[in-house]
C-alpha positions in Angstrom: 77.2 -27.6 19.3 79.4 -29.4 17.1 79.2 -32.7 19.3 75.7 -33.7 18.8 76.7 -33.5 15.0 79.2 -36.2 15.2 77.2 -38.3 17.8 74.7 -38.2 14.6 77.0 -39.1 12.2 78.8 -42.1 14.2 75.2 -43.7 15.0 73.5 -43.5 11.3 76.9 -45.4 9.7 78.0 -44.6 6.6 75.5 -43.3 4.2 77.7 -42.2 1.5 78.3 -44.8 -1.9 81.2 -45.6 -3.4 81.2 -43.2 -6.5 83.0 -42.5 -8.4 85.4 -46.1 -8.0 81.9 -47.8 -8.3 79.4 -46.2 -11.2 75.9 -45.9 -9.5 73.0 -47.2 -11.8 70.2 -44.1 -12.9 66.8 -45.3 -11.8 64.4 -46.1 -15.0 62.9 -43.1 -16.3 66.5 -40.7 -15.9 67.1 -38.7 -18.4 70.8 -37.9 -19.2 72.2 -36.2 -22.5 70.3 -35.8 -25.4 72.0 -37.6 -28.0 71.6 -37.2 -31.4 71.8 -39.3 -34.6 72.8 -37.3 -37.7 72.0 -40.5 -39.7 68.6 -40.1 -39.1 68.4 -36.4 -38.8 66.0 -34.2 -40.9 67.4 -30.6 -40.8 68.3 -31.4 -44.2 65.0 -31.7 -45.4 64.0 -28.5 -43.3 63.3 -30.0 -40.2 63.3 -27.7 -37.1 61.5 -29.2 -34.6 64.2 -29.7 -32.2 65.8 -26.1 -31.6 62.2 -24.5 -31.8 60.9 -26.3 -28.8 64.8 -25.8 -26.8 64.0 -23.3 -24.6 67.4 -22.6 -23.3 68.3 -22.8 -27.0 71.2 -25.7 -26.2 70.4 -27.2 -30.0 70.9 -24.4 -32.8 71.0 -25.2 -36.6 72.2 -23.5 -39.6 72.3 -23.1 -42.8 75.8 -23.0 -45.1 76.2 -20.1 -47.7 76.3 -22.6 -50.5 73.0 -24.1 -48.9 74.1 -27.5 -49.8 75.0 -27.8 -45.5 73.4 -27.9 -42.5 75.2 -27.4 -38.9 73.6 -28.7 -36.1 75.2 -27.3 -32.8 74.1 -29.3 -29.3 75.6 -27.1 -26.6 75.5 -29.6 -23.8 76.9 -26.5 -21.0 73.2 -25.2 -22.1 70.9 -28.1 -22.2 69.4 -28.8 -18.9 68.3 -32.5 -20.1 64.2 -31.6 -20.1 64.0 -33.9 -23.1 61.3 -31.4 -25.0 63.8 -31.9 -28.2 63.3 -35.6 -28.0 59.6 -35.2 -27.8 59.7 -32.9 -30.8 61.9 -34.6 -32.9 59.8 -36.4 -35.9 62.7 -38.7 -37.0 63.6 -40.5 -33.4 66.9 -38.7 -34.1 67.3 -37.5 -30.7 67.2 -39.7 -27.9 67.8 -39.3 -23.7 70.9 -41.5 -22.7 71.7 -42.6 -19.0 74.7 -40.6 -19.0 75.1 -38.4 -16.1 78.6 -37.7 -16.0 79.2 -34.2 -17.6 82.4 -32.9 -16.4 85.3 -31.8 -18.7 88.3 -29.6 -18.7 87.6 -27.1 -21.4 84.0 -25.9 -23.1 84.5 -27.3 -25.9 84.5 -31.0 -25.1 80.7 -30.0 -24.0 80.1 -29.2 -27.8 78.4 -31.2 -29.8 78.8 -30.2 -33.9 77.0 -32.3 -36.8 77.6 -31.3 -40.2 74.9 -32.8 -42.9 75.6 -32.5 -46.5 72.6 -33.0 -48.7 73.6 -33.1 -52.3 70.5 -33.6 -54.2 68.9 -30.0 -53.3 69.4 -26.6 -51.6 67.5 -26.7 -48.0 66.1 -23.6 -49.2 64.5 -26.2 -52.0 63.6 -28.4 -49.5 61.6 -26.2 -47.2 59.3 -25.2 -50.0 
């Protein structure tokens, strides 16, 4: 039973690639992790277009106490890279990367936290 396995395996050659000593390309269209620009970001203004269309609800924003803050959470141990928060996004502050590799040691480096500090008005302000 286990014969015909390796007779298989030693006729087909290798089939495996070289990963990780040699990074394999994604094919054109991949989509990696979301990344986002907090340059270019609009949850100051109001904007909530990205974590209303996250289903798995890996992009979360709040609002400080003194309303003069907004934190921006991308939970990338969450996300599964569907790329609806791009889509959504008005500002092109959110983008698909190529990058694949996701493995860490701890949670946290999975964590993705923005702070945006608007000075001119209250978000409440700028929601009206």
């Amino acid at each position: 039973m286990f014969l015909p396995w390796v007779r298989r395996g030693l006729r087909t050659g290798i089939v495996t690639t070289r990963y990780p000593a040699v990074p394999e390309p994604p094919v054109e269209g991949f989509r990696g992790r979301p990344v986002l620009d907090a340059e270019r970001c609009g949850a100051g203004e109001g904007c909530r277009a990205c974590t209303e269309v996250c289903l798995p609800q890996a992009l979360t924003a709040r609002s400080d106490k003194d309303r003069r803050m907004e934190h921006i959470t991308l939970d990338y141990t969450r996300c599964i890279m569907c790329g609806l928060c791009v889509t959504a996004c008005p500002t092109g502050a959110l983008s698909m990367s190529a990058n694949y590799e996701l493995a860490a040691s701890r949670r946290a480096d999975l964590v993705q936290n923005v702070t945006l500090v608007y000075e001119s008005q209250s978000v409440d302000e700028a929601r009206r």
